[in-house]
Each structure stands twice: as structure tokens, then as C-alpha cells.
SEZA-287309 format. One record per atom (N, C-alpha, C, O): residue number from 1; atom name; x, y, z. Coordinates in steps of 0.1 Angstrom, whole numbers, plus 5000, padded with zeros to 4 digits. Example, Ala and Ser with C-alpha at 12.3 -4.5 7.8 and 13.67 -1.06 7.14 Angstrom:
<nr:1; atom:N; xx:5132; yy:4943; zz:5078>
<nr:1; atom:CA; xx:5123; yy:4955; zz:5078>
<nr:1; atom:C; xx:5132; yy:4967; zz:5078>
<nr:1; atom:O; xx:5142; yy:4967; zz:5085>
<nr:2; atom:N; xx:5128; yy:4978; zz:5071>
<nr:2; atom:CA; xx:5137; yy:4989; zz:5071>
<nr:2; atom:C; xx:5129; yy:5000; zz:5079>
<nr:2; atom:O; xx:5134; yy:5011; zz:5080>
***
This chain:
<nr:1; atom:N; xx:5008; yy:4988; zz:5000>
<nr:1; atom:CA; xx:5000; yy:5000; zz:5000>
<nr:1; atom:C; xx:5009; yy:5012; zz:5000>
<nr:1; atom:O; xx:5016; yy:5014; zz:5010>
<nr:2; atom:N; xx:5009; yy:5020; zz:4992>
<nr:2; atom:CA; xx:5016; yy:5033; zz:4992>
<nr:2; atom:C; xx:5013; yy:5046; zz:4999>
<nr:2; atom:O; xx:5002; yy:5051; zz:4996>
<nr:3; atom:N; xx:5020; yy:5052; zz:5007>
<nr:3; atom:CA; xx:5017; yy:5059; zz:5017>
<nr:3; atom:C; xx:5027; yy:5070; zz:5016>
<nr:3; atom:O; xx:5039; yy:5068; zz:5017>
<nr:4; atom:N; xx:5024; yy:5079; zz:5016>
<nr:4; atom:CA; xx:5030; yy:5096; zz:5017>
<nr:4; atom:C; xx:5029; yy:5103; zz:5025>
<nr:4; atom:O; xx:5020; yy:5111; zz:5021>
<nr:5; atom:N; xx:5035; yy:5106; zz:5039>
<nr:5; atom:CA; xx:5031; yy:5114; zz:5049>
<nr:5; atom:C; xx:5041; yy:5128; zz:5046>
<nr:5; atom:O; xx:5053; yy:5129; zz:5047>
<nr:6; atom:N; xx:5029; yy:5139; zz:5043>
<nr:6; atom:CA; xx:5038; yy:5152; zz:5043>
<nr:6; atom:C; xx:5040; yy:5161; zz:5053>
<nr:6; atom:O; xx:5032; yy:5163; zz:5062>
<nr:7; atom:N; xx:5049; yy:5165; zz:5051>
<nr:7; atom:CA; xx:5051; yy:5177; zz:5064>
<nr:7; atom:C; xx:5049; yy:5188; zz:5063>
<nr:7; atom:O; xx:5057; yy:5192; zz:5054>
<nr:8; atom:N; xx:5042; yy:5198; zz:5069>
<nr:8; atom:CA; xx:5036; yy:5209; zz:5071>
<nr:8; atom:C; xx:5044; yy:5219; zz:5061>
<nr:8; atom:O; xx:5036; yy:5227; zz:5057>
<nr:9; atom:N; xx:5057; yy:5221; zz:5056>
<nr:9; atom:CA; xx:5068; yy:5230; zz:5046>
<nr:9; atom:C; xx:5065; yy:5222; zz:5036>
<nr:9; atom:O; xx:5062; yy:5229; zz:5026>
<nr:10; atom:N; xx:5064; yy:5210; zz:5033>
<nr:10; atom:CA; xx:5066; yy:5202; zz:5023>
<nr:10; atom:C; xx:5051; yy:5204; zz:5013>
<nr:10; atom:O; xx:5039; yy:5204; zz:5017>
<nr:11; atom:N; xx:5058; yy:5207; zz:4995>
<nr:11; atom:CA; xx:5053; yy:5212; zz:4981>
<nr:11; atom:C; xx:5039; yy:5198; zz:4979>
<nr:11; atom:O; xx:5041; yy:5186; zz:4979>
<nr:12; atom:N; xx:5029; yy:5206; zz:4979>
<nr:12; atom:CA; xx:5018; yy:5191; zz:4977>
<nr:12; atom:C; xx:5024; yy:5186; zz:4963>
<nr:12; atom:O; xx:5027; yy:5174; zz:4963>
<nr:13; atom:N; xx:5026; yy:5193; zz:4955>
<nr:13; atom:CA; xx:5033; yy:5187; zz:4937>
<nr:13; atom:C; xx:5047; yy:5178; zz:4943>
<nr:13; atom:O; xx:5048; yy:5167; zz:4938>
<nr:14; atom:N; xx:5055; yy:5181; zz:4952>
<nr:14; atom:CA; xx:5065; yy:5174; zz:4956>
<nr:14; atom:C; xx:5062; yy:5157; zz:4963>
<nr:14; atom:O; xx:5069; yy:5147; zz:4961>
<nr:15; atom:N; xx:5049; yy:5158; zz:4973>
<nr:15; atom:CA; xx:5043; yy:5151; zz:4976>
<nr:15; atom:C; xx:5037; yy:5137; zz:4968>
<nr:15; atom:O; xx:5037; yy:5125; zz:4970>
<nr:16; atom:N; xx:5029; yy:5149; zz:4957>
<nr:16; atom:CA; xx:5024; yy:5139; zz:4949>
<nr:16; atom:C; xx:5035; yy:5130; zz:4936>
<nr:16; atom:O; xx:5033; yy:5118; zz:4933>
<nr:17; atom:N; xx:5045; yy:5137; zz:4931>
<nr:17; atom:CA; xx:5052; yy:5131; zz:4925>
<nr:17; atom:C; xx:5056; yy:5116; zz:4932>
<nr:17; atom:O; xx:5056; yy:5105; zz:4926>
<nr:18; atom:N; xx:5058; yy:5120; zz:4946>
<nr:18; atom:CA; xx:5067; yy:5107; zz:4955>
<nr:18; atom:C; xx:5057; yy:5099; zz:4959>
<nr:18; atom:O; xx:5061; yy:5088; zz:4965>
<nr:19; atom:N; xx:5046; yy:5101; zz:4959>
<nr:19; atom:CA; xx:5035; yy:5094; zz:4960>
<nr:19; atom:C; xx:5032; yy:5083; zz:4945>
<nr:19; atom:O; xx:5030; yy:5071; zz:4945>
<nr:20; atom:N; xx:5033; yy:5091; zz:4933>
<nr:20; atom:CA; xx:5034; yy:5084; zz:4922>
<nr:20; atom:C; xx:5041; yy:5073; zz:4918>
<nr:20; atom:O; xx:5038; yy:5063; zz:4912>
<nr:21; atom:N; xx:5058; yy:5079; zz:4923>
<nr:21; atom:CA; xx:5064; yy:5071; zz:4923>
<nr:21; atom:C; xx:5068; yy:5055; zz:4930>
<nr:21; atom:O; xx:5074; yy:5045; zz:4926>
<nr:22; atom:N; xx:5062; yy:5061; zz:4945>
<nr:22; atom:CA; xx:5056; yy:5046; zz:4951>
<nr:22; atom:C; xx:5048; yy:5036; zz:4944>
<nr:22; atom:O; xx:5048; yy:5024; zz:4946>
<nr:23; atom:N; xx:5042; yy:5042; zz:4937>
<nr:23; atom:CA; xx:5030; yy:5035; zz:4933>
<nr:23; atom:C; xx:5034; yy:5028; zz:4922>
<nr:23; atom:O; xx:5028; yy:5018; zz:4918>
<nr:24; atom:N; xx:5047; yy:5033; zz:4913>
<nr:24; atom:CA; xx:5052; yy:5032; zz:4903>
<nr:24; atom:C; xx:5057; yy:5014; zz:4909>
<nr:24; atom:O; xx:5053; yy:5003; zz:4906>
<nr:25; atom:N; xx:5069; yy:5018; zz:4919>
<nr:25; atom:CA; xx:5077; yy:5007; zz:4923>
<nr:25; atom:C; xx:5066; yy:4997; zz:4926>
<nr:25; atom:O; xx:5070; yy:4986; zz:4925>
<nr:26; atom:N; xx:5056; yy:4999; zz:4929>
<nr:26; atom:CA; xx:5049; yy:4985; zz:4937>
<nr:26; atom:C; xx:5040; yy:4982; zz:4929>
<nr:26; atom:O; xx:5031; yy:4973; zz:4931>
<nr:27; atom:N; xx:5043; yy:4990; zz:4916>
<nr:27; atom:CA; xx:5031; yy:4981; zz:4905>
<nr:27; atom:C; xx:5020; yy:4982; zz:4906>
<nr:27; atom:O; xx:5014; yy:4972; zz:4900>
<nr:28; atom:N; xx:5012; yy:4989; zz:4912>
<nr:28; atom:CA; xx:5002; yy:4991; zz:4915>
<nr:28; atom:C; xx:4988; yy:4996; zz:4905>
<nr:28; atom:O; xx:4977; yy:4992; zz:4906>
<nr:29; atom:N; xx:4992; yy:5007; zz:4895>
<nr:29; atom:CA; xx:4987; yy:5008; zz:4886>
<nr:29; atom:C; xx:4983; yy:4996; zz:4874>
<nr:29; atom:O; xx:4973; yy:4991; zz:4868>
<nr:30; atom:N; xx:4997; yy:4993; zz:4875>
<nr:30; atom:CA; xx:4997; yy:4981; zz:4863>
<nr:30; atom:C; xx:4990; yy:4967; zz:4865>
<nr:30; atom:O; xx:4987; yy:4959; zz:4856>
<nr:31; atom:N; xx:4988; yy:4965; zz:4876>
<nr:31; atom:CA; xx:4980; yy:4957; zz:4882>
<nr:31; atom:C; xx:4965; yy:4961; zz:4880>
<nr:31; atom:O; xx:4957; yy:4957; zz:4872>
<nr:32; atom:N; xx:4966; yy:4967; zz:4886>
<nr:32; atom:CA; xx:4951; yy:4974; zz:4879>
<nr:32; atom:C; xx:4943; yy:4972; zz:4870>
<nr:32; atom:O; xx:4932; yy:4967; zz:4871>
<nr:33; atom:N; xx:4952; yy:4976; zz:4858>
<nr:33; atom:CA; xx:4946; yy:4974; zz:4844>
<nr:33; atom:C; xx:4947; yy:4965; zz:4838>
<nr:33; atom:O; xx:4941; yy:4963; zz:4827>
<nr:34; atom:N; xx:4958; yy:4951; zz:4845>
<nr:34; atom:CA; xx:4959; yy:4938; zz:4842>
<nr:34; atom:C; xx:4946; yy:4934; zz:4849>
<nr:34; atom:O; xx:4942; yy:4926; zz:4841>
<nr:35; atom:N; xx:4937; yy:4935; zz:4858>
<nr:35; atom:CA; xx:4927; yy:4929; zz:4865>
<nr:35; atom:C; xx:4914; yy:4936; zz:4860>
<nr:35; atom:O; xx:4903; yy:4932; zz:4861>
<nr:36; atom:N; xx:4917; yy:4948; zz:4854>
<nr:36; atom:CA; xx:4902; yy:4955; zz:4848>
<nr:36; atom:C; xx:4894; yy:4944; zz:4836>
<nr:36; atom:O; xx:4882; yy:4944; zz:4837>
<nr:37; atom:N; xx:4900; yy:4936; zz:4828>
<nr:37; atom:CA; xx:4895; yy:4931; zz:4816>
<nr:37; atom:C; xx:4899; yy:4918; zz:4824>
<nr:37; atom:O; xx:4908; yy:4917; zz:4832>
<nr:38; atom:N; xx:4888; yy:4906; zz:4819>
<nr:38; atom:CA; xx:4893; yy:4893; zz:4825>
<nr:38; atom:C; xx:4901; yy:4889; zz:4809>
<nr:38; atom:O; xx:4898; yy:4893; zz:4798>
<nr:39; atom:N; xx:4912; yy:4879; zz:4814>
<nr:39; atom:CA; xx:4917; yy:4875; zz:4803>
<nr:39; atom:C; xx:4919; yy:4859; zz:4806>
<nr:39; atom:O; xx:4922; yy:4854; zz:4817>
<nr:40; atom:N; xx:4918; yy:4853; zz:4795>
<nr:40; atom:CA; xx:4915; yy:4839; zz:4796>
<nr:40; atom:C; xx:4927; yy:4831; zz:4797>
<nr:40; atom:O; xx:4934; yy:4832; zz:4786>
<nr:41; atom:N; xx:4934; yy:4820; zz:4806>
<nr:41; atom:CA; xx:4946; yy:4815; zz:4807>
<nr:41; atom:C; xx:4953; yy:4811; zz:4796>
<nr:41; atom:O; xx:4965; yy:4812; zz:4797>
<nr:42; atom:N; xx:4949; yy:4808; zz:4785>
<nr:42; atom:CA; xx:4953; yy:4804; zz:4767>
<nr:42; atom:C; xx:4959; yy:4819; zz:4769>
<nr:42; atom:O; xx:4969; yy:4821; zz:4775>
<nr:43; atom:N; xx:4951; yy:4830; zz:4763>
<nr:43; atom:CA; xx:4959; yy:4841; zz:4764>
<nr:43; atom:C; xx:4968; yy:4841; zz:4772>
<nr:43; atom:O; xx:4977; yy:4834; zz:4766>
<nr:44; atom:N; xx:4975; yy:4845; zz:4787>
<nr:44; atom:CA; xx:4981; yy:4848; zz:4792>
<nr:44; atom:C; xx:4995; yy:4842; zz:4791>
<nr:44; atom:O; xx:5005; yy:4849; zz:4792>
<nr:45; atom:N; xx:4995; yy:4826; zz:4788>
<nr:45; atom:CA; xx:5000; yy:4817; zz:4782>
<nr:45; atom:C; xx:5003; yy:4822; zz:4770>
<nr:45; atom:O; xx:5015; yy:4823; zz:4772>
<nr:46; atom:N; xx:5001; yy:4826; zz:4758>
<nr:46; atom:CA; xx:5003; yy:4830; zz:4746>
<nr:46; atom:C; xx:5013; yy:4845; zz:4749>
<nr:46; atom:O; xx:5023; yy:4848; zz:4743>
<nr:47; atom:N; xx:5006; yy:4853; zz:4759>
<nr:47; atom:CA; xx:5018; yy:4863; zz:4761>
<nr:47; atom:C; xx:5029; yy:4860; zz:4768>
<nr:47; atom:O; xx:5040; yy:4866; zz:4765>
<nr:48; atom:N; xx:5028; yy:4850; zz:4779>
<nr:48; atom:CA; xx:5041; yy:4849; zz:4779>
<nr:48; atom:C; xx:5054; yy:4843; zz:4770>
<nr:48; atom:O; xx:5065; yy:4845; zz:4772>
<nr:49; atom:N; xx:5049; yy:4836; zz:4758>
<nr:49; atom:CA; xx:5059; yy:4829; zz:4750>
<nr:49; atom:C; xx:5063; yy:4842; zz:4741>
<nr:49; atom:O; xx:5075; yy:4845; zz:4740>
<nr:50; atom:N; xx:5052; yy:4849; zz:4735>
<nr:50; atom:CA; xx:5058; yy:4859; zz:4730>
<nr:50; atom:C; xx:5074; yy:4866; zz:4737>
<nr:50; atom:O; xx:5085; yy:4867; zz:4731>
<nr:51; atom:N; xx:5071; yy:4872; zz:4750>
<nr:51; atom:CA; xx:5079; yy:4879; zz:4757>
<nr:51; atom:C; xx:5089; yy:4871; zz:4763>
<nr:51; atom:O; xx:5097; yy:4877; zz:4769>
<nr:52; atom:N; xx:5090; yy:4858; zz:4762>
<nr:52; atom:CA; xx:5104; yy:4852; zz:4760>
<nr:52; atom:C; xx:5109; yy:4850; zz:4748>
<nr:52; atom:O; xx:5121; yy:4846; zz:4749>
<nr:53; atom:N; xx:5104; yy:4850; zz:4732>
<nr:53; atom:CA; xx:5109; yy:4848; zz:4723>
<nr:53; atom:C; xx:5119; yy:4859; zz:4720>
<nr:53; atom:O; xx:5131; yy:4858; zz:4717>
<nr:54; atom:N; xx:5110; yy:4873; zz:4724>
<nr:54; atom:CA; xx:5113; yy:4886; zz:4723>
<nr:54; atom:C; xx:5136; yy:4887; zz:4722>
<nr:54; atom:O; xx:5145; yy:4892; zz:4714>
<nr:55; atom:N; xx:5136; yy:4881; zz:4733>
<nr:55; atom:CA; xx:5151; yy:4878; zz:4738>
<nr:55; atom:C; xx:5159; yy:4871; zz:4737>
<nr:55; atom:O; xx:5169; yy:4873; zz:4744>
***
């Protein structure tokens, strides 16, 4: 869970960047939009081979 405690001097734009950026590291968005659409195991299966051929 991403958590930003600011301090009374401290820029809300400063805040929220570092707040973004938490959210960044813990995947949290991207998760998201992987769980918005159901996707069926054949697919997810099918993307992963792709994304090891890739390399």
C-alpha cells in the first residue's frame, strides 16, 4: 500500500510526485489494468511465449 506522509513545509506537487512514484515501484497501477479486463489462461499463456521469444 503506498503511503506519503507530508510535512507541514513540504510542496503538495513534491508530495504527489513521490507518492506516484511509490506506486510506480509496487506496480500498483499496472496491476490494475491487468485485473480491469478478464483475460482467459490460453491468452496469458500466449503472452508469455511471446515475451520470451522477444530475447
Amino acid at each position: 500500500m503506498a503511503e506519503v506522509k507530508i510535512e507541514k513545509k513540504e510542496d503538495f506537487d513534491k508530495a504527489l510526485k513521490k507518492f506516484r512514484m511509490q506506486c510506480k515501484k509496487e506496480r500498483i497501477v499496472k496491476e490494475f489494468r491487468e485485473r480491469q479486463y478478464y483475460t482467459k489462461p490460453s491468452q496469458k499463456r500466449r503472452k508469455n511465449v511471446k515475451k520470451k521469444k522477444r530475447y
